[in-house]
FIROFI-19008 format. One record per atom (N, C-alpha, C): residue in three letters; y, z, x. Coordinates in steps of 0.2 Angstrom, whole numbers, padded with zeros to 4 digits, always signed. Layout:
ALAYZX ...
END
This chain:
UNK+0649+0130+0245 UNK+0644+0134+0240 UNK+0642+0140+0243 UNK+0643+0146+0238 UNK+0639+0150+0242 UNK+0632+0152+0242 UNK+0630+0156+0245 UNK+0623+0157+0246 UNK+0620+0161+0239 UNK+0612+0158+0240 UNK+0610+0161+0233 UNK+0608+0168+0232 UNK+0612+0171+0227 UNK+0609+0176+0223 UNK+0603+0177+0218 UNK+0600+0182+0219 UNK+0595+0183+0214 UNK+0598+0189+0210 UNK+0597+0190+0205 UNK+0598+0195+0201 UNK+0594+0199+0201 UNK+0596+0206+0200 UNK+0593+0213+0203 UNK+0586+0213+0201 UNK+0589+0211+0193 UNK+0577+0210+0188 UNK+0574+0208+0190 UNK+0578+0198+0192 UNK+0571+0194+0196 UNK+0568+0196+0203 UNK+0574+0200+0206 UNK+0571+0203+0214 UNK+0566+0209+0214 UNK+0567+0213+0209 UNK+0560+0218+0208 UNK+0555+0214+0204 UNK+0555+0208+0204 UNK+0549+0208+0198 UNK+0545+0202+0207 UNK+0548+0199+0213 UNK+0547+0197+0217 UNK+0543+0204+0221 UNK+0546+0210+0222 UNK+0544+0213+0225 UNK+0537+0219+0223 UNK+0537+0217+0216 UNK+0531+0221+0214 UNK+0526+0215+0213 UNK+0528+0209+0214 UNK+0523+0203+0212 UNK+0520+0202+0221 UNK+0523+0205+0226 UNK+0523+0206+0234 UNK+0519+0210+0236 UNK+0519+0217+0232 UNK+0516+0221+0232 UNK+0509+0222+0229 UNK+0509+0219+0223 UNK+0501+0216+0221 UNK+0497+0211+0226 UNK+0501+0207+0226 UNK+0497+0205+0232 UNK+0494+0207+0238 UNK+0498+0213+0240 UNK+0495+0215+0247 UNK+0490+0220+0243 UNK+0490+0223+0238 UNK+0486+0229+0235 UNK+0479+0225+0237 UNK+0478+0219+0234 UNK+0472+0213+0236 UNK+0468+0211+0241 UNK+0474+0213+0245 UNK+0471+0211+0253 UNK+0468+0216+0256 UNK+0461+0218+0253 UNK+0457+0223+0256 UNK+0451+0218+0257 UNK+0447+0221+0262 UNK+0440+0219+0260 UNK+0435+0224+0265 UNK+0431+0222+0264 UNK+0424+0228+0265 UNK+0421+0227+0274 UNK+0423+0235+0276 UNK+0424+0237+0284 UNK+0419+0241+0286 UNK+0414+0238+0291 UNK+0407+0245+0290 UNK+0411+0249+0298 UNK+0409+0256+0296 UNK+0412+0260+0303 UNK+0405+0262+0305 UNK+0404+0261+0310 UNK+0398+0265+0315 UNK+0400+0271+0318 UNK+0398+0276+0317 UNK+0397+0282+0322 UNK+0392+0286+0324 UNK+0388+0281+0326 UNK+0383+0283+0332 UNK+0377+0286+0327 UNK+0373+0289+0333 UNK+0366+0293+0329 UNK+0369+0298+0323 UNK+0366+0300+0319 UNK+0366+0305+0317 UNK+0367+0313+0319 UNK+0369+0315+0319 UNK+0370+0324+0322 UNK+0362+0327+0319 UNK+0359+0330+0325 UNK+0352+0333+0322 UNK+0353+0337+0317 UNK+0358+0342+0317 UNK+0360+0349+0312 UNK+0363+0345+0307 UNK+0366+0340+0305 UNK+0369+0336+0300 UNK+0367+0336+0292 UNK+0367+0338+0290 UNK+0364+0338+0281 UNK+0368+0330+0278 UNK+0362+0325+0274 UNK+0367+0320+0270 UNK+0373+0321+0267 UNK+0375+0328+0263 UNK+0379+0329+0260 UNK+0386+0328+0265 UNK+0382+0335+0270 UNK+0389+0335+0275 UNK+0393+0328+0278 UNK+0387+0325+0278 UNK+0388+0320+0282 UNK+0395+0315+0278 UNK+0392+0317+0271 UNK+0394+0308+0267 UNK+0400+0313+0266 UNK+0404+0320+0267 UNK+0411+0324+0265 UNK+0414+0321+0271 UNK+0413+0321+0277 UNK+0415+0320+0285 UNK+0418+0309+0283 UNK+0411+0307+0281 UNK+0415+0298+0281 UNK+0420+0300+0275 UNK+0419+0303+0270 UNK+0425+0303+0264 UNK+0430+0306+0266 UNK+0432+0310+0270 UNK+0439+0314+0274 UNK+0441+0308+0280 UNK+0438+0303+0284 UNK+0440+0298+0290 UNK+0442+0294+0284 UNK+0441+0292+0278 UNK+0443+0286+0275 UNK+0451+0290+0272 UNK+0450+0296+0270 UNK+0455+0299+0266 UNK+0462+0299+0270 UNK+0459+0301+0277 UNK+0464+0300+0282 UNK+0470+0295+0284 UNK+0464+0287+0282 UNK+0470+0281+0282 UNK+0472+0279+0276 UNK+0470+0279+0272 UNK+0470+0276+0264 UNK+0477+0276+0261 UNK+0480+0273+0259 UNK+0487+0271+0260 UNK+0490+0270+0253 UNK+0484+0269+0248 UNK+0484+0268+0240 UNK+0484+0273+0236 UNK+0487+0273+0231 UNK+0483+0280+0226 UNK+0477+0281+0223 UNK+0473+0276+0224 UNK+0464+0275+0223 UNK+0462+0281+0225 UNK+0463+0283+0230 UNK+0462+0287+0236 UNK+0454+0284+0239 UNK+0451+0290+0243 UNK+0443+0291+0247 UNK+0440+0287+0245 UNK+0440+0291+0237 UNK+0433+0289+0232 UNK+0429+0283+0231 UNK+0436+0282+0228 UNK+0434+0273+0227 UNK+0434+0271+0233 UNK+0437+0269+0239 UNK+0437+0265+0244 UNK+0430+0265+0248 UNK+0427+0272+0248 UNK+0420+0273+0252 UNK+0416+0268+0246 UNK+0411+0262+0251 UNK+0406+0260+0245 UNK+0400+0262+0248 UNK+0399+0262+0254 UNK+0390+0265+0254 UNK+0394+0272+0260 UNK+0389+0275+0258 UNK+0388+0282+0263 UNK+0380+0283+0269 UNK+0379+0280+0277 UNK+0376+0279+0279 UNK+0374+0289+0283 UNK+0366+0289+0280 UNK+0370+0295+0283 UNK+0361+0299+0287 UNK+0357+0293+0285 UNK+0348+0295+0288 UNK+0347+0291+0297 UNK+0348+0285+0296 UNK+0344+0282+0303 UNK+0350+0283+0307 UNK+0355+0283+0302 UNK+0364+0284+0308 UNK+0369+0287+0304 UNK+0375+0288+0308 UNK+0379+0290+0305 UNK+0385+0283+0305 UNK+0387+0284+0299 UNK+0393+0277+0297 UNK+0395+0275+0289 UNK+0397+0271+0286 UNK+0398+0271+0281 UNK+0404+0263+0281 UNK+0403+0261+0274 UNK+0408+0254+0270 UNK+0412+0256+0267 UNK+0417+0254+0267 UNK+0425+0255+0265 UNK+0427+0249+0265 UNK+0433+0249+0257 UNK+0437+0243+0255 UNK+0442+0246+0259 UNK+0446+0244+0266 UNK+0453+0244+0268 UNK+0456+0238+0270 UNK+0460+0239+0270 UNK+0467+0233+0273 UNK+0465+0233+0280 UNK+0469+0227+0285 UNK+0468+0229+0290 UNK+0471+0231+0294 UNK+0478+0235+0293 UNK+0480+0241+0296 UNK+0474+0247+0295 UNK+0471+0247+0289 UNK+0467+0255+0289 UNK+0462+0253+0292 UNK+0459+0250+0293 UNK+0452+0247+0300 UNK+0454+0249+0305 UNK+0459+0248+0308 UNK+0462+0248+0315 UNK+0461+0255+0317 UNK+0466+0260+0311 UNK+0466+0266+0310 UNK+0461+0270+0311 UNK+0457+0268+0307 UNK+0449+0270+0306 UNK+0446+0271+0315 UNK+0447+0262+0318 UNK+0444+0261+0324 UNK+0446+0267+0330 UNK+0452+0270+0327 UNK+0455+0273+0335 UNK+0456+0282+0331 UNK+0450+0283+0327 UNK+0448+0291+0325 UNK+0443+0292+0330 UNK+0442+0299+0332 UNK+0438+0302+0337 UNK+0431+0300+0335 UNK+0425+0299+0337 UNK+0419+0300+0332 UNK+0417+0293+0331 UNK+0423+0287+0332 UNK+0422+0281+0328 UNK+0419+0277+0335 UNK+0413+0274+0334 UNK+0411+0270+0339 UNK+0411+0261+0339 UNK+0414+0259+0334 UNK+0417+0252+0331 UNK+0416+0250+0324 UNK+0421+0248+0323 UNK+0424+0246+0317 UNK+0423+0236+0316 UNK+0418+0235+0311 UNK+0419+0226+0311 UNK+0418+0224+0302 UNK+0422+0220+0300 UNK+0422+0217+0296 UNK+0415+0215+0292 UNK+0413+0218+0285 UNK+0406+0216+0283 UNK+0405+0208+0281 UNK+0399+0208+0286 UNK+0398+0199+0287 UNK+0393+0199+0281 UNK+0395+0192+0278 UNK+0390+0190+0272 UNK+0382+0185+0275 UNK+0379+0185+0277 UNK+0373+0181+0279 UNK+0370+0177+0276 UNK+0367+0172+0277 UNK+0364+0167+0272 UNK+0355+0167+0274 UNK+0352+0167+0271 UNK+0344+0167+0272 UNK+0341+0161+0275 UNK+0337+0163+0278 UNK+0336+0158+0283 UNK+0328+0160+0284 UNK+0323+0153+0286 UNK+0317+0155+0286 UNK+0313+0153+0294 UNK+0311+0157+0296 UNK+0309+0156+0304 UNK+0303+0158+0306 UNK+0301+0158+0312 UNK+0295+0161+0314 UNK+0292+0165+0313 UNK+0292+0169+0308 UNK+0292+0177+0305 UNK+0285+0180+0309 UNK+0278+0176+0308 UNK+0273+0178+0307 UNK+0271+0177+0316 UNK+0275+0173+0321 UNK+0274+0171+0328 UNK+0277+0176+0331 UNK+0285+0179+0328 UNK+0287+0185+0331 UNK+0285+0193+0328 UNK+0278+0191+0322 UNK+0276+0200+0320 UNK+0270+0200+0325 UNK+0269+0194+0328 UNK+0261+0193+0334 UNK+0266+0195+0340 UNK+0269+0196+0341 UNK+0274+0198+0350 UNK+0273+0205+0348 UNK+0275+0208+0344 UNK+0274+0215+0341 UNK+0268+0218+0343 UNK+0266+0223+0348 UNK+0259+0227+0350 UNK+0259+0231+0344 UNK+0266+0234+0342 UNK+0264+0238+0336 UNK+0261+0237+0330 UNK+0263+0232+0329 UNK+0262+0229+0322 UNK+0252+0226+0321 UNK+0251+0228+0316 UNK+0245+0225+0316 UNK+0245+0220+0309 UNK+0244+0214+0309 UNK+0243+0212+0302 UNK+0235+0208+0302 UNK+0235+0206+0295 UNK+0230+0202+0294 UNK+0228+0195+0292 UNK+0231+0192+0294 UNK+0233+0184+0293 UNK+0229+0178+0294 UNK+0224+0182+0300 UNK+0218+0177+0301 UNK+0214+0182+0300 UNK+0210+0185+0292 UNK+0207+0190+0294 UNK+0200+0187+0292 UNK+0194+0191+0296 UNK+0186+0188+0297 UNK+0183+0189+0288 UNK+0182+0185+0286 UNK+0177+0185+0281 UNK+0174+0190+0279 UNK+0173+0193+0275 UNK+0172+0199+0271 UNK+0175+0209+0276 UNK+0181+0206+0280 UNK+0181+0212+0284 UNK+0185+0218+0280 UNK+0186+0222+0282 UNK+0188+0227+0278 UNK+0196+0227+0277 UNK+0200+0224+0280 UNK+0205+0221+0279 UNK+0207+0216+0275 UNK+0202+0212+0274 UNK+0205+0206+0270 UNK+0203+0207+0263 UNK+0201+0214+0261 UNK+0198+0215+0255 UNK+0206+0222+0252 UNK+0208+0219+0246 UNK+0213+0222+0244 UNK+0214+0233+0245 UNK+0208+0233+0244 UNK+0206+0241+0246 UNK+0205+0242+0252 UNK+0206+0240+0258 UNK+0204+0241+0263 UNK+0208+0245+0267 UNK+0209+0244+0275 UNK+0210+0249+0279 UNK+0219+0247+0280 UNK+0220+0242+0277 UNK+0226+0239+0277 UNK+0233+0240+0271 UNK+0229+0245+0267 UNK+0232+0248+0261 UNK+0237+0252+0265 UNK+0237+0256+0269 UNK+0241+0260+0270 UNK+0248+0258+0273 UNK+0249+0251+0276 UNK+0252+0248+0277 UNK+0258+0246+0274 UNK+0264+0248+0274 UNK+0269+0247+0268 UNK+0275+0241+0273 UNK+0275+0235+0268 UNK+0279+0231+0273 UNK+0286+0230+0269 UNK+0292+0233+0270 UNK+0300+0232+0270 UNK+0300+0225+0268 UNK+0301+0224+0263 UNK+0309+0216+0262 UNK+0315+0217+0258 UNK+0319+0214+0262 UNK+0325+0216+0264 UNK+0328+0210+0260 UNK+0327+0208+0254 UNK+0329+0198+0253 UNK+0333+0203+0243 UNK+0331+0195+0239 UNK+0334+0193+0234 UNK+0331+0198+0227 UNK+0327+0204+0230 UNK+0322+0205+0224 UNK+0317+0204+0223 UNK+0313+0205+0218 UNK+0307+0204+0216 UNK+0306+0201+0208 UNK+0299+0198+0207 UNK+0298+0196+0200 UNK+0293+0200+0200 UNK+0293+0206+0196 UNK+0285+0209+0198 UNK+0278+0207+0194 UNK+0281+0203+0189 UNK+0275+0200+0185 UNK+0270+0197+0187 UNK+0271+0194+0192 UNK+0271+0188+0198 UNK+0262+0193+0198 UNK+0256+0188+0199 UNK+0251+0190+0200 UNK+0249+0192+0208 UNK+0253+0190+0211 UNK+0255+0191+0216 UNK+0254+0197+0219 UNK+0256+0203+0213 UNK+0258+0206+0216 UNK+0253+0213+0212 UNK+0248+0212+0209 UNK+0242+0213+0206 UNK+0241+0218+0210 UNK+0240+0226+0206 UNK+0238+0230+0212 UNK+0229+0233+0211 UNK+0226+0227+0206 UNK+0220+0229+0207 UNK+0214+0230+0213 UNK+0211+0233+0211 UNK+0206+0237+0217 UNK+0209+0241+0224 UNK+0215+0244+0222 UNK+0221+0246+0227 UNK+0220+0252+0226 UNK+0220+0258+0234 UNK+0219+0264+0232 UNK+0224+0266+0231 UNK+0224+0273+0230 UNK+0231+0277+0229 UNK+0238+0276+0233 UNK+0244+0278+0231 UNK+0249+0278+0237 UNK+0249+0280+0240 UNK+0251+0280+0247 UNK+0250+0283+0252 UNK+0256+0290+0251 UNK+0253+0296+0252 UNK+0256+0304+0250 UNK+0263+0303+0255 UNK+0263+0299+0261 UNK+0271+0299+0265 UNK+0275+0294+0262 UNK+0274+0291+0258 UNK+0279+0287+0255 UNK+0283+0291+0248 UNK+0290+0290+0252 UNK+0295+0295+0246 UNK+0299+0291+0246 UNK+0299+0285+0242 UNK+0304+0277+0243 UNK+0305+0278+0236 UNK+0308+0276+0230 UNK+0310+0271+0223 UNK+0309+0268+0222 UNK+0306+0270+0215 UNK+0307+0262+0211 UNK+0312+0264+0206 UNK+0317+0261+0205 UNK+0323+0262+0200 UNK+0322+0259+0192 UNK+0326+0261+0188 UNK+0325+0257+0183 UNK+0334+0255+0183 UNK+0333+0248+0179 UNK+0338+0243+0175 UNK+0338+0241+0170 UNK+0343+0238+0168 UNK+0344+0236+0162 UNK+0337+0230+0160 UNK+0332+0226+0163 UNK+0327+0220+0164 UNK+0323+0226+0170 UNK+0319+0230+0172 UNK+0317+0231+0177 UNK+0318+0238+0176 UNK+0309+0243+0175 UNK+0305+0250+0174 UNK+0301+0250+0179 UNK+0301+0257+0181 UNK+0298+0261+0184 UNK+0291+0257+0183 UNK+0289+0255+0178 UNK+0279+0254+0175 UNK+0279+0247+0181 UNK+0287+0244+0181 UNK+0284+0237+0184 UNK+0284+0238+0191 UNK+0282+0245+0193 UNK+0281+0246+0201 UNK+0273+0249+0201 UNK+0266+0248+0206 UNK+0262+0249+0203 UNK+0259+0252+0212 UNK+0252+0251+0214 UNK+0250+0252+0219 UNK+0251+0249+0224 UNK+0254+0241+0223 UNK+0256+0237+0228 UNK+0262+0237+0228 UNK+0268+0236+0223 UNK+0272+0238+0223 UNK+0275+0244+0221 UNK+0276+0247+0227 UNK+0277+0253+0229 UNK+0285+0257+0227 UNK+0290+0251+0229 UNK+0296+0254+0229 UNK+0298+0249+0227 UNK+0306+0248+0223 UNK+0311+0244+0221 UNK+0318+0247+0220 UNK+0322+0245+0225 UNK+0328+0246+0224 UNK+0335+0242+0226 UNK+0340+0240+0221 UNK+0345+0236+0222 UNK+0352+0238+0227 UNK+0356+0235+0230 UNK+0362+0237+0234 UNK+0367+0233+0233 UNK+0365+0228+0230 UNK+0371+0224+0233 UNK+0379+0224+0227 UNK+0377+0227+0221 UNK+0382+0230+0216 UNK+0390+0233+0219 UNK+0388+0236+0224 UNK+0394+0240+0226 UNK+0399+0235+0230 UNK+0397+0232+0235 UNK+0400+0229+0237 UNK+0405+0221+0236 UNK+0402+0220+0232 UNK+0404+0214+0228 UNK+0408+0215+0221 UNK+0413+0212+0217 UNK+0414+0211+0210 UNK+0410+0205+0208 UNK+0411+0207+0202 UNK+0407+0202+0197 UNK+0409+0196+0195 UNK+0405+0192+0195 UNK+0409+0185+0194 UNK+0404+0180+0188 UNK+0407+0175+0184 UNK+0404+0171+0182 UNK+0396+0170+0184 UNK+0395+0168+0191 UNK+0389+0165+0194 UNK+0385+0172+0194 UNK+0388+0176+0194 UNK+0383+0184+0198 UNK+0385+0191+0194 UNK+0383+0190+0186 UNK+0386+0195+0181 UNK+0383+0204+0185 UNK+0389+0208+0184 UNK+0388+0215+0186 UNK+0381+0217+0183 UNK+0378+0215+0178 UNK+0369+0218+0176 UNK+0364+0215+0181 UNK+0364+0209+0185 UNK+0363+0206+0189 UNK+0359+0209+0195 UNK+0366+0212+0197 UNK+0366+0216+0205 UNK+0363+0225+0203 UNK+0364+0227+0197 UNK+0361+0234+0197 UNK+0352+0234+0198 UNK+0351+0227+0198 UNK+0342+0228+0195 UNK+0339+0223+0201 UNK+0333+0228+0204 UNK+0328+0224+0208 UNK+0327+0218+0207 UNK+0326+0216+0201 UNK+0324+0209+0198 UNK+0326+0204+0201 UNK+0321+0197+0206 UNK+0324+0193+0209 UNK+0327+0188+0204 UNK+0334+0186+0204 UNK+0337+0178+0200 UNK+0335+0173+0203 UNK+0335+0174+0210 UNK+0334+0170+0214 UNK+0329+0165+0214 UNK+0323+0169+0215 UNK+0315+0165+0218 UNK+0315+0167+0226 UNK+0320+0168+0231 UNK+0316+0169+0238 UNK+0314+0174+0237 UNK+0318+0180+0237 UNK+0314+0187+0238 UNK+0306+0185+0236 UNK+0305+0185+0230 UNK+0298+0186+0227 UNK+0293+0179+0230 UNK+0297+0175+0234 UNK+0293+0170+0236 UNK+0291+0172+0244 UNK+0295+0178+0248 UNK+0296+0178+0254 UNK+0290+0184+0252 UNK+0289+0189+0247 UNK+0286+0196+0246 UNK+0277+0193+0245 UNK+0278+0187+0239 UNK+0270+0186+0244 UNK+0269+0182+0248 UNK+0271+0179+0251 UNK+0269+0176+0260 UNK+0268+0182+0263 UNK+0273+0187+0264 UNK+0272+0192+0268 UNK+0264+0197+0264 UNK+0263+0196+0258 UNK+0260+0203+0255 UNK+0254+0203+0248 UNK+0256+0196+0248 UNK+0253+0193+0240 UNK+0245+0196+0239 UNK+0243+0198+0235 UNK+0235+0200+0232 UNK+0234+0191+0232 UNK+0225+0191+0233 UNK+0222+0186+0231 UNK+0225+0182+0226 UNK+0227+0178+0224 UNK+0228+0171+0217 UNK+0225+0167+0217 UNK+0216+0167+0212 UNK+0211+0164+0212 UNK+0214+0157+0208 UNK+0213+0150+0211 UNK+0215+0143+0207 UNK+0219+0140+0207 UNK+0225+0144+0213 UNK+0231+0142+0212 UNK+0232+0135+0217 UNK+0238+0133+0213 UNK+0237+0124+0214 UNK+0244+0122+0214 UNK+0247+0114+0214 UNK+0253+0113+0215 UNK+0249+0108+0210 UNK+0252+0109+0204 UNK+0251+0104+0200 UNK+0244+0103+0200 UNK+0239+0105+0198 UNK+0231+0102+0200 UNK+0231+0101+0207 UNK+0234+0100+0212 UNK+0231+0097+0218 UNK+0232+0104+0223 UNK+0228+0104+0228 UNK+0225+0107+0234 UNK+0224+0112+0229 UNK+0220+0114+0226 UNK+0218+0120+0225 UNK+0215+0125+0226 UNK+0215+0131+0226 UNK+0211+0138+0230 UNK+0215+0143+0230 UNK+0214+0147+0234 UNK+0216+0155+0232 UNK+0223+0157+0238 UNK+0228+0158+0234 UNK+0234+0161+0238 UNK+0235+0165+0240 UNK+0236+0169+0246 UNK+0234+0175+0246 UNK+0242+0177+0253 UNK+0244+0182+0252 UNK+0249+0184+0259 UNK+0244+0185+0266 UNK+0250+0184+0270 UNK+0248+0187+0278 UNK+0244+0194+0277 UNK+0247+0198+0273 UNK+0244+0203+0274 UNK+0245+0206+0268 UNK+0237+0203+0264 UNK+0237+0204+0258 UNK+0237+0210+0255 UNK+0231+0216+0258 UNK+0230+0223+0257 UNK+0236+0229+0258 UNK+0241+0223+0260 UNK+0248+0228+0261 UNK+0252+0230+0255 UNK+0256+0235+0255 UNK+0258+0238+0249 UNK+0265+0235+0251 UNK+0271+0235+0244 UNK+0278+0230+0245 UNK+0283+0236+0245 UNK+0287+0237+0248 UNK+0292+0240+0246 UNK+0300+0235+0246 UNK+0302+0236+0239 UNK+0309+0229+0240 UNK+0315+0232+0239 UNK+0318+0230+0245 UNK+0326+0230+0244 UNK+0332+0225+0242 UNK+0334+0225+0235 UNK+0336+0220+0235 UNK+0343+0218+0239 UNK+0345+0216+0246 UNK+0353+0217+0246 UNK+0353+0209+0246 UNK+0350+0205+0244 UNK+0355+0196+0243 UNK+0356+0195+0236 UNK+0361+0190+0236 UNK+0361+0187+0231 UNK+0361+0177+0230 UNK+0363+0174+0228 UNK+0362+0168+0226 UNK+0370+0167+0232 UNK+0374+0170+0232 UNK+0379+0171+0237 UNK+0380+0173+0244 UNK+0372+0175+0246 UNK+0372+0179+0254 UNK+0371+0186+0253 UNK+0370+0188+0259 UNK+0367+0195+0260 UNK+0373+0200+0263 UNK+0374+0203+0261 UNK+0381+0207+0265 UNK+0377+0210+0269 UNK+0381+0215+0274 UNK+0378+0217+0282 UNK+0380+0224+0274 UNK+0383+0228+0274 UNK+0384+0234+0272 UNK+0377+0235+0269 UNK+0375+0230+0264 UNK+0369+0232+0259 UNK+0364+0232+0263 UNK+0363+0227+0268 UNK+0356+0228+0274 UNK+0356+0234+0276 UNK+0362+0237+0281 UNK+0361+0245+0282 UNK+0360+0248+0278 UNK+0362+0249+0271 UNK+0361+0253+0266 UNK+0352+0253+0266 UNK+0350+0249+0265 UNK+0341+0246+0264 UNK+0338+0250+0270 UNK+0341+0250+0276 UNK+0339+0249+0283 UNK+0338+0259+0282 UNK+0344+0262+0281 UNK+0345+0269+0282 UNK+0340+0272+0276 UNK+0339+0267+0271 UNK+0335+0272+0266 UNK+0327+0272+0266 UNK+0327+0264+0271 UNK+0320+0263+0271 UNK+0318+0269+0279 
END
């Protein structure tokens, strides 16, 4: 018998079915390059990571699309969809100080409040004295603005009540964004800031529709559960079904919130953390 032949059709419909396949096997690569350049303008910066991505990019997509975040305030680097020929590529441009695949992380709950006391810098209010100026919503600890980096916010949440709060602090130049579920109005004295990340990185799926990932809005419950632990205004009555009842309050109630949302119900990618991290 002789050996098998394929007919010329079925062999091209094998090779462009070969070739879809590898078009697939991208996934999302964070590049470090070091500090920022003092003279460096955002703009310049984010033309310089879209010419190093232009450089490997092997599709007709081109730059554009394959750049997903442009890091370009606390450092310079940036996320891109490449292959891992183009990673490698990338890893061995002049400028580039390492190249690692975006890790997904899963939330996790720990010592938080044991390692913000190791902290000299850090001051919070967590054991604060009875009637001190601290532990009273308008106090000295207003100006304080605490970063969460988790699943979101519910801003309705009374928790987050920004009565007898004084004004924003004049140095705070952070976002509140609007979404499709989630306005600017739902950002107030304590909630100061809201902005989402995790859209670019990810496609849409059944579990986590593309409207989802554009809006601070927590689906979850941690974020908005972790934001008043850390920050919550007083909640006069609050109970678990009728029992232990009394007033809820955060570590550090008179603090103002600023949210970034990079988790979802599927983990937190490392790209969207930097993204949070650079803008906060």
């Amino acid at each position: 018998m002789g050996g098998l032949r394929l007919p010329p059709s079925l062999l091209l419909v094998v090779l462009f079915g070969a070739a879809a396949i590898a078009e697939v096997e991208r996934s999302v690569y964070v590049v470090y390059m070091g500090a920022t350049p003092p003279a460096a303008s955002p703009g310049s910066l984010e033309q310089e990571h879209l010419q190093l991505v232009a450089s490997v990019v092997t599709r007709n997509a081109g730059a554009q699309q394959a750049l997903v975040r442009s890091y370009r305030h606390g450092f310079s680097g940036f996320a891109a969809r490449l292959s891992r020929e183009e990673a490698l590529a990338v890893g061995k441009r002049p400028g580039v100080v390492s190249v690692f695949a975006d890790p997904v992380l899963q939330l996790h709950t720990t010592r938080s409040w044991d390692f913000l006391r190791l902290q000299n810098s850090v001051e919070t209010d967590s054991t604060p004295l009875s009637g001190s100026a601290s532990s009273a919503p308008g106090g000295a600890a207003t100006d304080t603005i605490i970063g969460m980096l988790d699943t979101g916010i519910w801003p309705e949440s009374e928790s987050f009540d920004d009565k007898g709060m004084g004004e924003v602090p004049a140095r705070w130049k952070g976002r509140c964004v609007e979404a499709h579920d989630f306005n600017v109005s739902n950002c107030n004295r304590k909630l100061i800031g809201a902005r989402s990340y995790e859209e670019k990185a990810a496609k849409p799926s059944a579990i986590r529709p593309a409207q989802q990932e554009q809006s601070p809005r927590d689906a979850v419950g941690h974020g908005t559960h972790t934001a008043s632990t850390a920050a919550g205004s007083p909640v006069l009555g609050a109970s678990y079904y009728g029992l232990a009842a009394g007033t809820a309050q955060g570590g550090s109630a008179s603090s103002r919130l600023a949210v970034y949302k990079v988790c979802t119900s599927e983990g937190c990618r490392g790209s969207a953390i930097l993204a949070a991290f650079d803008d906060a």
